[in-house]
Backbone as CSV, one residue per row, in Angstrom:
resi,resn,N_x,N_y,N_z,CA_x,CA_y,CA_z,C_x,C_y,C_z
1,UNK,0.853,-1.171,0.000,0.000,0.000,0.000,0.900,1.235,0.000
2,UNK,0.640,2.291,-1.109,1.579,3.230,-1.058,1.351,4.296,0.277
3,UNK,2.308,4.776,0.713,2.602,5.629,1.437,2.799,6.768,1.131
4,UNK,2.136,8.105,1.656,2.608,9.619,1.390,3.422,10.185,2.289
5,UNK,4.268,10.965,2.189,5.125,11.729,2.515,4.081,13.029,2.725
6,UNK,3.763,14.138,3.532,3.336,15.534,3.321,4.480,15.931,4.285
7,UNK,4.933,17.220,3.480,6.147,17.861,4.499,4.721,19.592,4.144
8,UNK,4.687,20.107,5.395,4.576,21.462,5.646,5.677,22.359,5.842
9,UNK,6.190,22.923,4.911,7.496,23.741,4.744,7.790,24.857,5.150
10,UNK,7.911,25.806,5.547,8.333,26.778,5.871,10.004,27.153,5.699
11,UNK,10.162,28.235,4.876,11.580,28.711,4.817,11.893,29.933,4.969
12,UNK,12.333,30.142,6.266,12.433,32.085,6.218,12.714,32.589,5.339
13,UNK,12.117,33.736,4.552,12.946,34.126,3.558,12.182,33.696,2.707
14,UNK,11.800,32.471,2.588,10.988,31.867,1.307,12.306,31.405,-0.003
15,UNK,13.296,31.588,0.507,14.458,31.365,-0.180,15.292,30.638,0.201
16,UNK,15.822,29.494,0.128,16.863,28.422,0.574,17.755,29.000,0.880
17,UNK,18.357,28.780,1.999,19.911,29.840,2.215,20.641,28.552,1.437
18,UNK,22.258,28.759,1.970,23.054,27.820,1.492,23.178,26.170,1.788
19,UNK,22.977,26.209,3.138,23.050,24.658,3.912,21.431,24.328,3.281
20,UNK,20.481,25.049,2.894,19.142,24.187,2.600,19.004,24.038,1.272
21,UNK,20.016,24.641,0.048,20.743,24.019,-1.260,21.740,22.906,-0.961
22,UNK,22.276,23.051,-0.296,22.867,21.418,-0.172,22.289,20.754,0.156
23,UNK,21.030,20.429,1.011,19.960,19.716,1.347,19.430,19.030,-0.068
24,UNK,18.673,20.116,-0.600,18.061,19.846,-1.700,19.027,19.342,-3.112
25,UNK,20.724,19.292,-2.848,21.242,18.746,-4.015,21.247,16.998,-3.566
26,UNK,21.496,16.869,-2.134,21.920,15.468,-1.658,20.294,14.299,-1.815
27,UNK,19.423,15.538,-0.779,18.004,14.486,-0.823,18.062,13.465,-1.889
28,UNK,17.726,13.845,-2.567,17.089,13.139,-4.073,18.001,11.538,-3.691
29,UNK,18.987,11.754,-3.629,20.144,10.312,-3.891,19.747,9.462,-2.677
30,UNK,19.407,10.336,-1.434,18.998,9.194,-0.300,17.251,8.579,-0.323
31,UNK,16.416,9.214,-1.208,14.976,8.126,-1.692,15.198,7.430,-2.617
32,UNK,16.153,7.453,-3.420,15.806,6.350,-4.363,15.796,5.200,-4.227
33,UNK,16.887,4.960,-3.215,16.672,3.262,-3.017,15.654,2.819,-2.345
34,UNK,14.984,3.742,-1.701,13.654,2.846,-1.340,12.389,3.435,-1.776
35,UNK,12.825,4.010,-2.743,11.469,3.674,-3.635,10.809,5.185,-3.910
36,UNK,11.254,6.173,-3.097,10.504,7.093,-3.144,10.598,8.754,-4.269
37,UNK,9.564,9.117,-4.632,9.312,10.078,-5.976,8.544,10.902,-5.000
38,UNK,9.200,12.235,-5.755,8.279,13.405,-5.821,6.601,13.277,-6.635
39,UNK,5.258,14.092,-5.698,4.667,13.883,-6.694,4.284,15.344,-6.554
40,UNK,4.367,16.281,-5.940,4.184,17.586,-5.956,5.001,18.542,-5.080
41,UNK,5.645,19.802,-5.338,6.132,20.581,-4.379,5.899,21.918,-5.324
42,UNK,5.520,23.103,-3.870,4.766,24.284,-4.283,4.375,25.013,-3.516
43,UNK,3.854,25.949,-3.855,2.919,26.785,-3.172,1.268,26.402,-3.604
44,UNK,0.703,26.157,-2.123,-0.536,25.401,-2.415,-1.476,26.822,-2.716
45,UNK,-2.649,26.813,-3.356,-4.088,27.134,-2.558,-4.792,27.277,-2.048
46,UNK,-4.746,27.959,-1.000,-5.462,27.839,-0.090,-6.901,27.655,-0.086
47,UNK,-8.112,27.208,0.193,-9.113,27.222,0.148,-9.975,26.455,1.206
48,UNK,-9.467,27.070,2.430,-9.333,26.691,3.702,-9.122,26.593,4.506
49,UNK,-8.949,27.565,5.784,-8.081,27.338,6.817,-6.876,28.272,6.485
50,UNK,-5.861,27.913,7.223,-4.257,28.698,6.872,-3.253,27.722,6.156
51,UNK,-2.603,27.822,5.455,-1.622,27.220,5.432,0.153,28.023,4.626
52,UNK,0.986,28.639,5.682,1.390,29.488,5.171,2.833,28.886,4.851
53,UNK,3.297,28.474,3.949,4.354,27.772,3.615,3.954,27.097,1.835
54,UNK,4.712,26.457,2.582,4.471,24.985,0.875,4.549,24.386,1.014
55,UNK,4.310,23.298,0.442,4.044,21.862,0.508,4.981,20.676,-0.456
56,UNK,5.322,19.986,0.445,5.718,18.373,-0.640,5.370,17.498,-0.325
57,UNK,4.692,17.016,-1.934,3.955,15.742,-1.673,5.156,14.666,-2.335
58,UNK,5.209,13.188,-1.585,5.900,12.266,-1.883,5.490,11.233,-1.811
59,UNK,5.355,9.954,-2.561,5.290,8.678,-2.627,6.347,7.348,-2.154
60,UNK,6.177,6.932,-1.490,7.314,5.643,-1.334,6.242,4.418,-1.287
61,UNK,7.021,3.073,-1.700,6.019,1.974,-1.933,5.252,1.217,-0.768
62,UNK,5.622,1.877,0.492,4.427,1.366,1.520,5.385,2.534,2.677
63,UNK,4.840,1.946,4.018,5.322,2.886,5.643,6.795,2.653,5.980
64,UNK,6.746,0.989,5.826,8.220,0.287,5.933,9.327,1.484,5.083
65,UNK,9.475,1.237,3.906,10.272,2.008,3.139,10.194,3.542,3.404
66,UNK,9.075,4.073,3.680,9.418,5.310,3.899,10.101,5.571,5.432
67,UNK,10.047,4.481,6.131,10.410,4.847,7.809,11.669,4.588,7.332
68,UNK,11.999,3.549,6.278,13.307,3.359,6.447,14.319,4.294,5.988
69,UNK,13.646,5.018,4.704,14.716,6.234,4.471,14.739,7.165,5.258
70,UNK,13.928,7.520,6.141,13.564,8.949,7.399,14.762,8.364,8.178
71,UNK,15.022,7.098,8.682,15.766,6.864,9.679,17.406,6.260,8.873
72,UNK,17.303,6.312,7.504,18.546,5.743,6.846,19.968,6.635,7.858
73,UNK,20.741,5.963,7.512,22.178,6.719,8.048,22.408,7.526,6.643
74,UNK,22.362,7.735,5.462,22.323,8.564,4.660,20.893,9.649,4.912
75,UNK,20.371,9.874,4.977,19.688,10.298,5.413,19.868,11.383,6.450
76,UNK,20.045,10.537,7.671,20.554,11.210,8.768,21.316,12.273,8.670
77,UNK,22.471,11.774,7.866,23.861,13.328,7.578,23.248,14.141,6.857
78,UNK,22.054,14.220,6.225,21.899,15.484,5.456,20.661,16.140,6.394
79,UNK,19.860,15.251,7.184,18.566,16.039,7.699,19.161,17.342,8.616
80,UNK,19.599,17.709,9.703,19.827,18.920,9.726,20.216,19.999,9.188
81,UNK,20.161,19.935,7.337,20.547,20.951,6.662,19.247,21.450,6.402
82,UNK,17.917,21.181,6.734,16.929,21.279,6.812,16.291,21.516,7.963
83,UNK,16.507,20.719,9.106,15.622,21.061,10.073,16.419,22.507,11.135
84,UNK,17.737,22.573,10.593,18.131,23.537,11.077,18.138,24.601,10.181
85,UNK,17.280,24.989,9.119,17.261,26.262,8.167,15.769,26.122,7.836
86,UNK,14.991,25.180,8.183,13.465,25.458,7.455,12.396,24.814,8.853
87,UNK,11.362,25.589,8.651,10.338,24.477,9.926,9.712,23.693,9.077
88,UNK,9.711,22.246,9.127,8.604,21.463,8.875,7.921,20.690,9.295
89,UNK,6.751,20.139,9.080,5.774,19.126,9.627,5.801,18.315,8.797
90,UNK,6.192,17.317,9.352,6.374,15.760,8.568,4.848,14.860,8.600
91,UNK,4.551,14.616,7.555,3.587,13.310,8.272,3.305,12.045,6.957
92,UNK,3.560,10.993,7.879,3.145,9.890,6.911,1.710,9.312,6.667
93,UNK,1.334,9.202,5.614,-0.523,8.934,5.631,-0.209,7.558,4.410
94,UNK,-0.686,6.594,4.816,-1.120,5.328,3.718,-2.209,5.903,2.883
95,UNK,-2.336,5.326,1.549,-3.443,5.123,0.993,-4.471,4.605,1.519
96,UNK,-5.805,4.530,0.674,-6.999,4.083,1.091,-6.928,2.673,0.521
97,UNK,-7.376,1.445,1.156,-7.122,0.582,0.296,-8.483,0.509,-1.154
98,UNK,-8.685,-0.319,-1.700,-9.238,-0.769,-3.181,-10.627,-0.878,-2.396
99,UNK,-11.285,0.210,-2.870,-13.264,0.058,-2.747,-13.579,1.209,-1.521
100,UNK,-12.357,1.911,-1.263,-12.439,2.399,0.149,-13.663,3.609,-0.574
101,UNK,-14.701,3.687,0.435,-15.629,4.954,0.146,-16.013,5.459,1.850
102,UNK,-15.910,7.288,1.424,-16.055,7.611,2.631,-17.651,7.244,3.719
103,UNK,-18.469,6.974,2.603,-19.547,6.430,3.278,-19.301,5.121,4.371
104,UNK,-19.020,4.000,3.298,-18.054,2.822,3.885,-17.757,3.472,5.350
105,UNK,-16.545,4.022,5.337,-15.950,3.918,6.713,-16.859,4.695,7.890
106,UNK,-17.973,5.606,7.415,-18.870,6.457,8.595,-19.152,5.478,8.803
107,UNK,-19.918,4.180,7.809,-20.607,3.261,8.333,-20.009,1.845,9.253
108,UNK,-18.701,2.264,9.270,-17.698,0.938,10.171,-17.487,1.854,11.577
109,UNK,-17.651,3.321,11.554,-17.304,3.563,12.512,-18.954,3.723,13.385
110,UNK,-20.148,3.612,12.726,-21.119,3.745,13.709,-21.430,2.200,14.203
111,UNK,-20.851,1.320,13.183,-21.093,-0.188,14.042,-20.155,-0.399,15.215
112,UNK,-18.840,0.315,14.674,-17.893,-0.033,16.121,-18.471,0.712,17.414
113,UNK,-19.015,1.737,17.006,-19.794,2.409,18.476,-20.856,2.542,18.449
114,UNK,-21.773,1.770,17.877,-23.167,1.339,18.556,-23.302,0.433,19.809
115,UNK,-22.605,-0.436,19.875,-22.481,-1.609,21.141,-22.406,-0.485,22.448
116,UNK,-20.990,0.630,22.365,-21.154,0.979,23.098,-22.100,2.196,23.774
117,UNK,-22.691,2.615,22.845,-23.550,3.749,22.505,-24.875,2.705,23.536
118,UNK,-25.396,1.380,22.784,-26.292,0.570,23.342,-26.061,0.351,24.875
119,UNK,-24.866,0.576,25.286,-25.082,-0.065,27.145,-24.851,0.930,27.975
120,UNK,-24.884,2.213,27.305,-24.503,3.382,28.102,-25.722,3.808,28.435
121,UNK,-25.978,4.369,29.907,-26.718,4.181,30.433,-27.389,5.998,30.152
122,UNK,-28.864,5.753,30.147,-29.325,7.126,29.550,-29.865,8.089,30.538
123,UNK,-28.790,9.320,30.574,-29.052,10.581,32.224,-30.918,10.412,32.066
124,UNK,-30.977,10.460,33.059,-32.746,10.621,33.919,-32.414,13.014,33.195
125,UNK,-33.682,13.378,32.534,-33.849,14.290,32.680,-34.765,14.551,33.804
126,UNK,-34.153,15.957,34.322,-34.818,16.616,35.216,-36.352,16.475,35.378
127,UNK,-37.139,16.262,36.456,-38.515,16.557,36.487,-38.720,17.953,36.955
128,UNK,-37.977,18.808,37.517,-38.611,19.600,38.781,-37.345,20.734,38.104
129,UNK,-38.350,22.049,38.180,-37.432,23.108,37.166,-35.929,23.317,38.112
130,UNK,-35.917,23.056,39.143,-34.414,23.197,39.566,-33.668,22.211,39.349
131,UNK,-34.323,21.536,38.829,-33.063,20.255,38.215,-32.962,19.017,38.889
132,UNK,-34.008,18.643,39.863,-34.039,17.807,40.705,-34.681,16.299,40.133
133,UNK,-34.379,15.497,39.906,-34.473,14.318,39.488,-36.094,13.108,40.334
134,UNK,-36.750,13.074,40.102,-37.649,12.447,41.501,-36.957,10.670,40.844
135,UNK,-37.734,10.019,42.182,-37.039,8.415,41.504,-38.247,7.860,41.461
């Protein structure tokens, strides 16, 4: 199941200093071996909310491979040319698997909490305008 990469970018300046051009000459050589491609980097659209930076989107062929280049020892020697010149938010998200519909999953998540929805016990409303309960 493929795996995404989203980095939330931020670069003071909006301009790579020098150590975050050497970043960006080395990266590339430490995803390839496990698999991973650019599939977008930019300035997004907003149409929603904030989002004040840019964005990269990335593919690797499942979580495994992408944990493994985040934590590669190649890897490693180049990530502070980045995390010490740019802020980002990393996050890994899987695909949906084959048939996935968002209906589908509302409907897996009201069966997983109906059972408990069913034995929870239902507050007595008030009888008496100060809030007093009779039994």
């Amino acid at each position: 199941m493929t795996t995404y990469l989203i980095n939330h970018l931020r670069i003071p300046g909006r301009v790579p200093n020098e150590d975050g051009l050497r970043y960006l000459e080395q990266v590339e050589a430490t995803v390839a071996p496990y698999g991973g491609r650019w599939l977008a980097q930019g300035d997004p659209d907003v149409v929603e909310g904030a989002w004040p930076g840019s964005v990269v989107l990335m593919a690797f062929p499942d979580r495994a491979a992408a944990q493994a280049w985040y934590t590669s020892r190649e890897y490693r020697e180049i990530l502070p040319l980045r995390t010490e010149n740019a802020i980002s938010d990393l996050v890994l998200v899987d695909s949906v698997p084959d048939g996935f519909t968002v209906a589908g999953f509302a409907a897996d998540v009201r069966a997983a909490v109906a059972p408990a929805a069913a034995a929870a016990p239902v507050p007595s409303e008030p009888d008496e305008p100060d809030g007093t309960v009779r039994s």
